[in-house]
Residue frames as a rotation matrix with the C-alpha (Angstrom) as fourth column:
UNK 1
-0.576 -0.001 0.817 -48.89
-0.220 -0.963 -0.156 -4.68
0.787 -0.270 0.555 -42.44
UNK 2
0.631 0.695 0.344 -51.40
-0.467 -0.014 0.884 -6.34
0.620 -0.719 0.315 -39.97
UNK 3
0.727 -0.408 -0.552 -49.00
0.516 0.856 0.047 -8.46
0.454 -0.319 0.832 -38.66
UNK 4
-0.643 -0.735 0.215 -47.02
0.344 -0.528 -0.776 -5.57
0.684 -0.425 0.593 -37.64
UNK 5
-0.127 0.359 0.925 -49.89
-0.493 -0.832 0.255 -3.83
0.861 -0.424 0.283 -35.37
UNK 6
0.955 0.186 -0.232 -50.35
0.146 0.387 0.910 -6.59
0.260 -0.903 0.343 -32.74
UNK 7
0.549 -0.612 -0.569 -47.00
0.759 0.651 0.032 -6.32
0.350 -0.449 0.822 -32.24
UNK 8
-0.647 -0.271 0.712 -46.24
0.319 -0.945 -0.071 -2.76
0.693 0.181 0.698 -32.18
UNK 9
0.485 0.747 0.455 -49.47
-0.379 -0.289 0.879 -2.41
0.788 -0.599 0.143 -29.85
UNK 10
0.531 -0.592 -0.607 -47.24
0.721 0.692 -0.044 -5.72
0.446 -0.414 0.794 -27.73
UNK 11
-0.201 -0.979 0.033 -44.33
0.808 -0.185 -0.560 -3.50
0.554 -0.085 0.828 -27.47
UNK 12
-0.219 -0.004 0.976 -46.01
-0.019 -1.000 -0.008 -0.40
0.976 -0.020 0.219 -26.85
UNK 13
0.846 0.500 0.187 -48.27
-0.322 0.198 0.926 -1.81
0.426 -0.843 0.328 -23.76
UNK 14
0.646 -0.575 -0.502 -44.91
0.678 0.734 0.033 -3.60
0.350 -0.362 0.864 -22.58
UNK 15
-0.426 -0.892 0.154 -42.92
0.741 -0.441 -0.506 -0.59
0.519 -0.101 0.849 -22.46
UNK 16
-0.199 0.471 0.859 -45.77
-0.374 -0.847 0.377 1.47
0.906 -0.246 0.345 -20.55
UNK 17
0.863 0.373 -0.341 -46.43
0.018 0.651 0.759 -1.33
0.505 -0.661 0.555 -18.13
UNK 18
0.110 -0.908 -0.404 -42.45
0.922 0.245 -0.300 -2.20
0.372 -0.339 0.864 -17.44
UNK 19
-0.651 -0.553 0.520 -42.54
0.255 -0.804 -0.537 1.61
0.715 -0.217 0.665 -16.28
UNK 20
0.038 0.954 0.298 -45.27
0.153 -0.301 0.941 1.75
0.988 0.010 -0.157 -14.30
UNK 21
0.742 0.022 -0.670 -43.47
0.545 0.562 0.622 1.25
0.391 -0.826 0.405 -10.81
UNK 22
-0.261 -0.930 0.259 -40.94
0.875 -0.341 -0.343 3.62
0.407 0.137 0.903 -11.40
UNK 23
0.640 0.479 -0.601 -41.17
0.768 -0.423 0.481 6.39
-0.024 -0.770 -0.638 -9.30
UNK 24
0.030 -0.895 0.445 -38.81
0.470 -0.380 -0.797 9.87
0.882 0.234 0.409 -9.21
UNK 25
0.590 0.346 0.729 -37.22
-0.526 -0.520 0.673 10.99
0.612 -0.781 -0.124 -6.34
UNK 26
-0.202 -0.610 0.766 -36.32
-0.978 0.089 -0.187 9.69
0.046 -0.788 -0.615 -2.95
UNK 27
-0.163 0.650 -0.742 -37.46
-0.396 0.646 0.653 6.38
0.904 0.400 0.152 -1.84
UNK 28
-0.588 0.284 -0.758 -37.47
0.791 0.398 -0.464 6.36
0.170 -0.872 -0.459 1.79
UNK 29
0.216 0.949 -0.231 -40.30
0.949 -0.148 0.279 9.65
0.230 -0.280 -0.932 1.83
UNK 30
0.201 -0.369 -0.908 -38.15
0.331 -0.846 0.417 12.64
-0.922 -0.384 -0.048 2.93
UNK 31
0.999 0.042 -0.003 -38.26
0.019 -0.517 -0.856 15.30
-0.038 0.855 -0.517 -0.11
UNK 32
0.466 -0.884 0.027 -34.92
0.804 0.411 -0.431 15.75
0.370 0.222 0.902 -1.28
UNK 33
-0.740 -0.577 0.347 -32.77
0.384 -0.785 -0.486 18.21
0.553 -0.226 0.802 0.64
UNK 34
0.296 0.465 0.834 -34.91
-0.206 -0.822 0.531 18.63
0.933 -0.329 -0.148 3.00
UNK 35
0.983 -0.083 -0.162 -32.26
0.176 0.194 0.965 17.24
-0.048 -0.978 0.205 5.60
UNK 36
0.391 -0.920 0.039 -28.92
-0.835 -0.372 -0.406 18.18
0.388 0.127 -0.913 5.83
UNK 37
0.948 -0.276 -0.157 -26.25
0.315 0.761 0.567 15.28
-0.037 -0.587 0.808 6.85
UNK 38
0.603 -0.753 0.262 -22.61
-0.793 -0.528 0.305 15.89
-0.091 -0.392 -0.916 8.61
UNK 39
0.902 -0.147 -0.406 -19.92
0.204 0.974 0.101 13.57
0.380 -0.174 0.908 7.41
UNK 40
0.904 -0.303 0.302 -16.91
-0.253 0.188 0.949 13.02
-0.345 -0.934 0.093 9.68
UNK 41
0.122 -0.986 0.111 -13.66
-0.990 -0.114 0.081 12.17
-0.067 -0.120 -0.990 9.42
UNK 42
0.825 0.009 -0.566 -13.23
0.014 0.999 0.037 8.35
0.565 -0.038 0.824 8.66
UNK 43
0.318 -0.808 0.496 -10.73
-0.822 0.025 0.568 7.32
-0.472 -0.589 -0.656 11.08
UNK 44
0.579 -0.050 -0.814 -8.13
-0.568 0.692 -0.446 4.56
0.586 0.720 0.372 9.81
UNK 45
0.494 -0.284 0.822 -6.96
-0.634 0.529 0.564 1.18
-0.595 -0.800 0.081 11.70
UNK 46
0.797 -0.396 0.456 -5.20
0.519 0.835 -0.182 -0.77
-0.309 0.381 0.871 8.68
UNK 47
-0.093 -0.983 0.156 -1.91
0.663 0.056 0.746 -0.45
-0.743 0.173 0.647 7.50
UNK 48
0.155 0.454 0.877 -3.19
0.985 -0.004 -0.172 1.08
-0.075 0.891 -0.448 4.63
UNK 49
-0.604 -0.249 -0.757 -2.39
0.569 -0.800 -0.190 4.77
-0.558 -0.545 0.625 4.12
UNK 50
-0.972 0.223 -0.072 -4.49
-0.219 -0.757 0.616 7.67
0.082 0.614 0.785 3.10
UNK 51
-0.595 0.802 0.048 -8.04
0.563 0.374 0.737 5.19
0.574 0.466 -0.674 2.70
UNK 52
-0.130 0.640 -0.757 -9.73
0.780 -0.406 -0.477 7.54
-0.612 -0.652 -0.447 5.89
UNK 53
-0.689 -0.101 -0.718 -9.58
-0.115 -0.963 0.245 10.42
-0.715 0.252 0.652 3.50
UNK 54
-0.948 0.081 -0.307 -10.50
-0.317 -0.214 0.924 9.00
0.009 0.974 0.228 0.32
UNK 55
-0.892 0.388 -0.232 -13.30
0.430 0.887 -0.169 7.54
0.141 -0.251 -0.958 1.95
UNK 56
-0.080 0.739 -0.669 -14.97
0.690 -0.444 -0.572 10.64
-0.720 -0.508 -0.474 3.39
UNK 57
-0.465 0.270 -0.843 -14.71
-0.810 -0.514 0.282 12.65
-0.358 0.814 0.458 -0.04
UNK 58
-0.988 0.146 -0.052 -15.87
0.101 0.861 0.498 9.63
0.118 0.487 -0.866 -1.61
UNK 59
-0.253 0.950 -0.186 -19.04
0.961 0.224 -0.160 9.62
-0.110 -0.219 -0.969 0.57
UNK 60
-0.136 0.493 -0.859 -19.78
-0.055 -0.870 -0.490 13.44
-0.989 -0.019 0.146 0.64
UNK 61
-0.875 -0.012 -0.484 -19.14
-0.484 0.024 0.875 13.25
0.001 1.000 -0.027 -3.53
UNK 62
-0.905 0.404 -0.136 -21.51
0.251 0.763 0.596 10.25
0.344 0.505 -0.792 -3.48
UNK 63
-0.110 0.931 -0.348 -24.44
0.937 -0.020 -0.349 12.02
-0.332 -0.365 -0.870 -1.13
UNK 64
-0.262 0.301 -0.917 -24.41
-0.331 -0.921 -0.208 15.36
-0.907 0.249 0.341 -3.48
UNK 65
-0.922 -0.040 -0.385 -24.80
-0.387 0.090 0.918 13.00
-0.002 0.995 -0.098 -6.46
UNK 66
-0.622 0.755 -0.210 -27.81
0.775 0.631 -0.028 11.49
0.111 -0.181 -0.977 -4.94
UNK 67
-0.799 0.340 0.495 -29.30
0.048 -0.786 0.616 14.27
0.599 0.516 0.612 -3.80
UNK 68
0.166 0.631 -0.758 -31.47
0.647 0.511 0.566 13.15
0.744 -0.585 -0.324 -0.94
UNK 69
0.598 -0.109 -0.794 -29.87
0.656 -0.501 0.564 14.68
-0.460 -0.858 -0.228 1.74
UNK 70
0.604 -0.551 0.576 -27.77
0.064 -0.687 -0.724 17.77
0.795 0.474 -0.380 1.28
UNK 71
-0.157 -0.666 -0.729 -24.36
0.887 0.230 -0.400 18.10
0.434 -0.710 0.555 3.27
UNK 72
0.410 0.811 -0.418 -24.60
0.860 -0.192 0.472 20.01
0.303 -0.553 -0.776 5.84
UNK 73
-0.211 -0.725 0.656 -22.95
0.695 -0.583 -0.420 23.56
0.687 0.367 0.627 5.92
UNK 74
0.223 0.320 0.921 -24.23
-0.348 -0.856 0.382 24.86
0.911 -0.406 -0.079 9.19
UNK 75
-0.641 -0.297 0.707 -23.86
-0.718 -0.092 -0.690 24.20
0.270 -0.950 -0.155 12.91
UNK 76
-0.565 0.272 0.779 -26.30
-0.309 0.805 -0.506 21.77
-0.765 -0.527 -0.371 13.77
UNK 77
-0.621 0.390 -0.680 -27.42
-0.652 0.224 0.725 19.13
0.435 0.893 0.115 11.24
UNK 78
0.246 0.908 0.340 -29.98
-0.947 0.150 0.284 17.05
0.207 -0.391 0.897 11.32
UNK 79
0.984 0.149 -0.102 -27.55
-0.173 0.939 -0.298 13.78
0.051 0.311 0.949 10.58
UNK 80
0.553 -0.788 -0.271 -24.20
-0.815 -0.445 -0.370 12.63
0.171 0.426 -0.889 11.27
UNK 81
0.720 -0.585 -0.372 -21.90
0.306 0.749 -0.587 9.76
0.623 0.310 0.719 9.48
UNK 82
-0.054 -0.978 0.202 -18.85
-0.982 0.015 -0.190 9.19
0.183 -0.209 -0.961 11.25
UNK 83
0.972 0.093 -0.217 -17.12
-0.168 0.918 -0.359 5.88
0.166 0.385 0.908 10.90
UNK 84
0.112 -0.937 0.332 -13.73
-0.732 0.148 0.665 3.61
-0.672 -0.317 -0.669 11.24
UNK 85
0.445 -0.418 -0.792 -12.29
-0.630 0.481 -0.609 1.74
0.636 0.770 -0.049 8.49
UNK 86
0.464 -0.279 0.840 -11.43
-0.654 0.531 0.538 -1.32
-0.597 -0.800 0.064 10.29
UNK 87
0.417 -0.019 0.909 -10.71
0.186 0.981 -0.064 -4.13
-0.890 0.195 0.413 7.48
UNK 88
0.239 -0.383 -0.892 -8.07
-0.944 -0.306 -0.122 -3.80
-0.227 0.872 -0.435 3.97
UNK 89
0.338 0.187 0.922 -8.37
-0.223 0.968 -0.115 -7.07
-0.914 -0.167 0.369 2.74
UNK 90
-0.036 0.181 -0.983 -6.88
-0.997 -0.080 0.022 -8.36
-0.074 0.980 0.183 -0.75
UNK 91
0.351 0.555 0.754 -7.76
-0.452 0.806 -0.383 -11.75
-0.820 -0.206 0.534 -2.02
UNK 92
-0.616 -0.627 -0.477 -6.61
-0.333 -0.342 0.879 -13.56
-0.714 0.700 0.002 -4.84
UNK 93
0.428 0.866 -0.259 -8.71
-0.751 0.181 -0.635 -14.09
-0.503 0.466 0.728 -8.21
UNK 94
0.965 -0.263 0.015 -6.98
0.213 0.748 -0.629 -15.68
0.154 0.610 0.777 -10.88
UNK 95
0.358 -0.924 0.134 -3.17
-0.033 0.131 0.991 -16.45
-0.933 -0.359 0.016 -11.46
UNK 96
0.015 -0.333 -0.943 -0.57
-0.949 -0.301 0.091 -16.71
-0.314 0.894 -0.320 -14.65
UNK 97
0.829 0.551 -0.100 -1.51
-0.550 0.834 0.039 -19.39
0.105 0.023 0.994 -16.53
UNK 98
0.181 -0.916 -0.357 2.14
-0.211 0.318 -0.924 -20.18
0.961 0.243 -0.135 -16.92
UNK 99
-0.738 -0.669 -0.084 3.02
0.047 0.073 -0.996 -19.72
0.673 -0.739 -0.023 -13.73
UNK 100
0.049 0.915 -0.400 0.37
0.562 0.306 0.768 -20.95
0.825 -0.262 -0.500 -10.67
UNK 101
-0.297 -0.491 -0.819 2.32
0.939 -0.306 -0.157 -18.60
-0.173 -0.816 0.552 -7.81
UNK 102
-0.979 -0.023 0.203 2.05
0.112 -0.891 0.440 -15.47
0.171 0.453 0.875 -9.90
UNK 103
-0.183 0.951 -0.249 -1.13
0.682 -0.059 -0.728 -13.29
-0.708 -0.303 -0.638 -8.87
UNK 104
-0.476 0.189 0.859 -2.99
0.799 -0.316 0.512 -11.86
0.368 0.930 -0.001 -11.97
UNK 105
-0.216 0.612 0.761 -6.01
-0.249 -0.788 0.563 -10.16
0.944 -0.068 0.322 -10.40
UNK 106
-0.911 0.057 -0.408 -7.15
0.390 0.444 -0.807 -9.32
0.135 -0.894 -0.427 -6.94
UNK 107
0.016 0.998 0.063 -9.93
0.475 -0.063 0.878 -8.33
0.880 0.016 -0.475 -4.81
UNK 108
-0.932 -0.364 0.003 -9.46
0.152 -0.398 -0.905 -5.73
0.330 -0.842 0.426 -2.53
UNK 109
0.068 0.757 -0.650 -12.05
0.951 0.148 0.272 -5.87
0.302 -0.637 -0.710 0.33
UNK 110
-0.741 -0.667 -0.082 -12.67
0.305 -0.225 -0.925 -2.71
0.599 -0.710 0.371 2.02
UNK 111
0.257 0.749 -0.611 -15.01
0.691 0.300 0.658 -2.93
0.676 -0.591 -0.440 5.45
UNK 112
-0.976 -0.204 -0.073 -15.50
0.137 -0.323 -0.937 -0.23
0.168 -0.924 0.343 7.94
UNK 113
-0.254 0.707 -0.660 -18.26
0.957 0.084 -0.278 0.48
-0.141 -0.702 -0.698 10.98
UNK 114
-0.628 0.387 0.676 -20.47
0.122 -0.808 0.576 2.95
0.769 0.444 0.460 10.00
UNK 115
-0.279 0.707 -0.650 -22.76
0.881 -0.081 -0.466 4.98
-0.382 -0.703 -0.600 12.59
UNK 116
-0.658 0.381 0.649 -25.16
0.121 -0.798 0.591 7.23
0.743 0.468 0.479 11.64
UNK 117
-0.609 0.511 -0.607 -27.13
0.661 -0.096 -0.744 9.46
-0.438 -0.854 -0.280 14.41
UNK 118
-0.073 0.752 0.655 -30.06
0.680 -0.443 0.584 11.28
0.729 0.489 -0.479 13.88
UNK 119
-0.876 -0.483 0.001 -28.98
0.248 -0.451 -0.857 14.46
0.415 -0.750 0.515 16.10
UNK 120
0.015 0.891 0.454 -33.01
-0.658 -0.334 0.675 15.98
0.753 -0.309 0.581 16.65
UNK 121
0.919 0.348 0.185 -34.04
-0.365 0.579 0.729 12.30
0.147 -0.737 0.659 18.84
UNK 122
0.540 -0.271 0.797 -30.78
-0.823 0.028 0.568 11.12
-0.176 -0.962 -0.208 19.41
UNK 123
0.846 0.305 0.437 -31.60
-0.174 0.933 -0.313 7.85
-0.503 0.189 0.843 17.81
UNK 124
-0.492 -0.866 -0.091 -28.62
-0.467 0.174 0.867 5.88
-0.735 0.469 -0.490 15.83
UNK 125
0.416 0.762 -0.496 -30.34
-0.848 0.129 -0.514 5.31
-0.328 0.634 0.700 12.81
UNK 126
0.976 0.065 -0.209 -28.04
-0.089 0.990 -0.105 2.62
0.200 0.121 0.972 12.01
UNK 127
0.330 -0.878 0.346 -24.16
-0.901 -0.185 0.392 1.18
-0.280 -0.441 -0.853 13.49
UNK 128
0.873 -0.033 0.487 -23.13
0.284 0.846 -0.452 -1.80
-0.397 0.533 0.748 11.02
UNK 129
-0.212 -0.909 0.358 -20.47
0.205 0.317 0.926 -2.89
-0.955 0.270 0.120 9.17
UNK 130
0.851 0.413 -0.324 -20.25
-0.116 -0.454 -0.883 -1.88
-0.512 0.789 -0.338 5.66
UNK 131
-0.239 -0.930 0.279 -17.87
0.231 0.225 0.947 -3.12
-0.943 0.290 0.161 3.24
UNK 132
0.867 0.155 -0.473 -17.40
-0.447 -0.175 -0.877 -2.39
-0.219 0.972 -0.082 -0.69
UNK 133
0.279 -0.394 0.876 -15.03
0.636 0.759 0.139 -4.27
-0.720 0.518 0.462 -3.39
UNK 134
0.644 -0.145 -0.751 -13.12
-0.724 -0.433 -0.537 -3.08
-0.247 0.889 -0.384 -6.14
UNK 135
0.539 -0.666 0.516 -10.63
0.841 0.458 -0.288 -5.77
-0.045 0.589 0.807 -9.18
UNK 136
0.695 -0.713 -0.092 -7.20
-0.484 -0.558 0.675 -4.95
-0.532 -0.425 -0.732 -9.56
UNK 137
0.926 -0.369 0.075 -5.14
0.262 0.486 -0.834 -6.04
0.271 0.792 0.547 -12.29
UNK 138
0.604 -0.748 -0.275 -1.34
0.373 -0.039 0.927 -6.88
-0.704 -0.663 0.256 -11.19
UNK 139
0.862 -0.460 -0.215 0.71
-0.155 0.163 -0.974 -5.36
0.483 0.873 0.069 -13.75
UNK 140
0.204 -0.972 -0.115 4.68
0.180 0.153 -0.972 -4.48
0.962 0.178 0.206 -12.52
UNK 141
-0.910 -0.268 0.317 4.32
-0.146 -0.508 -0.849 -2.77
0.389 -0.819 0.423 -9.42
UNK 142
-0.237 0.799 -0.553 1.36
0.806 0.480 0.347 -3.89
0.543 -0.364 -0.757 -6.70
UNK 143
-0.687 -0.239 -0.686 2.03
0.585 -0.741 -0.328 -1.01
-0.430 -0.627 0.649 -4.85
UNK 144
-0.645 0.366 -0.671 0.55
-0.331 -0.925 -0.186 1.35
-0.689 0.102 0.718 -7.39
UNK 145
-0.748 0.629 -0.209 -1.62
0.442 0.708 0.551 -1.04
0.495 0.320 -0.808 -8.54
UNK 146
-0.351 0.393 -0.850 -3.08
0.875 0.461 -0.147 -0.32
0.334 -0.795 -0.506 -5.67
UNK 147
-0.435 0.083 -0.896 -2.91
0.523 -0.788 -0.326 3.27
-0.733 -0.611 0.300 -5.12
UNK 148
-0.840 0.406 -0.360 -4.65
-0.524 -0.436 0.732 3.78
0.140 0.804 0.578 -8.58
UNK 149
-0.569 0.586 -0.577 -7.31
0.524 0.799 0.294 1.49
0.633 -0.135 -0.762 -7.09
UNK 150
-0.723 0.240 -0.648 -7.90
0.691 0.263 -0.673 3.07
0.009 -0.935 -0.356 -4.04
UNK 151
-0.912 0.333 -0.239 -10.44
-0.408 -0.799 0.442 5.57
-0.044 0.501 0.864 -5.47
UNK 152
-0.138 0.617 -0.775 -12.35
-0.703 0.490 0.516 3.62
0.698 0.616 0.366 -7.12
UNK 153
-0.614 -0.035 -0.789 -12.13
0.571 0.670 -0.474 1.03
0.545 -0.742 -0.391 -3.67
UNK 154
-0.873 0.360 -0.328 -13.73
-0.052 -0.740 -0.671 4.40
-0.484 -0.569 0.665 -1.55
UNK 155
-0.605 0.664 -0.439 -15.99
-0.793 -0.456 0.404 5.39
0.067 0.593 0.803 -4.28
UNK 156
-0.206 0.566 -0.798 -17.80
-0.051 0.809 0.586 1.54
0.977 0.161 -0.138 -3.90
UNK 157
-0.658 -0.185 -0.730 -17.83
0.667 0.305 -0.679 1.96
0.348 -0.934 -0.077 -0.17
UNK 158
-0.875 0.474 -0.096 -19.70
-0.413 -0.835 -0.363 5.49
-0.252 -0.278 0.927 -0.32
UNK 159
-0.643 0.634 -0.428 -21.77
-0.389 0.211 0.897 3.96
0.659 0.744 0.111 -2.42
UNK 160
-0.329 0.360 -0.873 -23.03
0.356 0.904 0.238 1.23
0.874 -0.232 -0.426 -0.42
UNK 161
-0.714 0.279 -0.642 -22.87
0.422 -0.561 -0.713 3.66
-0.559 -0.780 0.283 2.99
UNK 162
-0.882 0.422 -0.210 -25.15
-0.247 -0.793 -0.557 5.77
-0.402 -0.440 0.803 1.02
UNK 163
-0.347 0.585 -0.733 -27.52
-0.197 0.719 0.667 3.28
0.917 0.376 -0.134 -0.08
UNK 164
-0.591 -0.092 -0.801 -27.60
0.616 0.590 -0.522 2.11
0.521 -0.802 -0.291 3.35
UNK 165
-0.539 0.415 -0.733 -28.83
0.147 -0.810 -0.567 6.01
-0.829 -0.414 0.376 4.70
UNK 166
-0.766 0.504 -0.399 -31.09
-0.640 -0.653 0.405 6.72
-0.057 0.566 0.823 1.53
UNK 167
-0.490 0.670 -0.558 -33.08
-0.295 0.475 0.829 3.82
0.820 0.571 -0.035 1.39
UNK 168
0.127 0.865 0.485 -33.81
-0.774 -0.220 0.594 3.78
0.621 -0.450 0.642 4.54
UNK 169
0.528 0.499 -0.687 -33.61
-0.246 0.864 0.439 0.09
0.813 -0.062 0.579 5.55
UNK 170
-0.720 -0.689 -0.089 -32.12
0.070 0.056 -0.996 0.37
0.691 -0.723 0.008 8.81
């Protein structure tokens, strides 16, 4: 029984400490919702069809799940995303072992220029490239391989775009 209280005390301090940095909330200072951001139209330059859409539900979905900014539902926000999808990219991972020609799994790349203005000063808060990544398993048909991908290809782009505007580091 003694032998159990240093360690139980161990754990307890360890799990109060490991929390001690944690913070709720934003993390670049602006209360949540107390800006409003406008996203655009993605515009599309690859062969690809459809990816300018899923891109810009993607990102509005992904900045009401955060919660930082709220989209903007009036005439003049305080922010606005607008962007071009410039890069569809697939890559290969692995192959059949039988066969070395035969693609198993890919990596679809997808990379577009993101600008974000801060409408009050003017300022572009940031105008970068921004890419996200999603695996793909070939089965019969690449085609809809793909188009059951491309979700889930957007959804990792919003991400990263809104990372990019919540944390600030622009």
């Amino acid at each position: 029984m003694r032998t159990l209280r240093p360690l139980a005390a161990g754990l307890v301090l360890l799990a109060l400490t490991g929390c001690a940095g944690y913070g709720l909330g934003p993390t670049n200072g602006v209360r949540a919702g107390e800006k409003s951001v406008q996203i655009d139209s993605f515009s599309n330059r690859t062969l690809e069809p459809r990816l300018g859409d899923a891109l810009t539900t993607a990102l509005r979905g992904e900045l009401q799940r955060d919660g930082t900014y709220h989209l903007s539902t009036d005439a003049r926000p305080d922010i606005v995303i607008s962007g071009v999808i410039t890069r569809y990219e697939r890559h290969e991972l692995s192959f059949l072992p039988s066969d070395v020609l035969t693609v198993l799994d890919y990596r679809i790349t997808l990379t577009a220029q993101v600008t974000a203005r801060d409408l009050g000063t003017g300022k572009i808060l940031f105008d970068r490239k921004v890419t996200g990544y999603t695996l793909v398993r070939v089965g019969s048909d690449l085609t809809s391989a793909e188009r059951q991908a491309a979700p889930q290809l957007a959804g990792d782009l919003a991400k990263n775009i809104t990372d990019l505007l919540v944390d600030g580091t622009w």
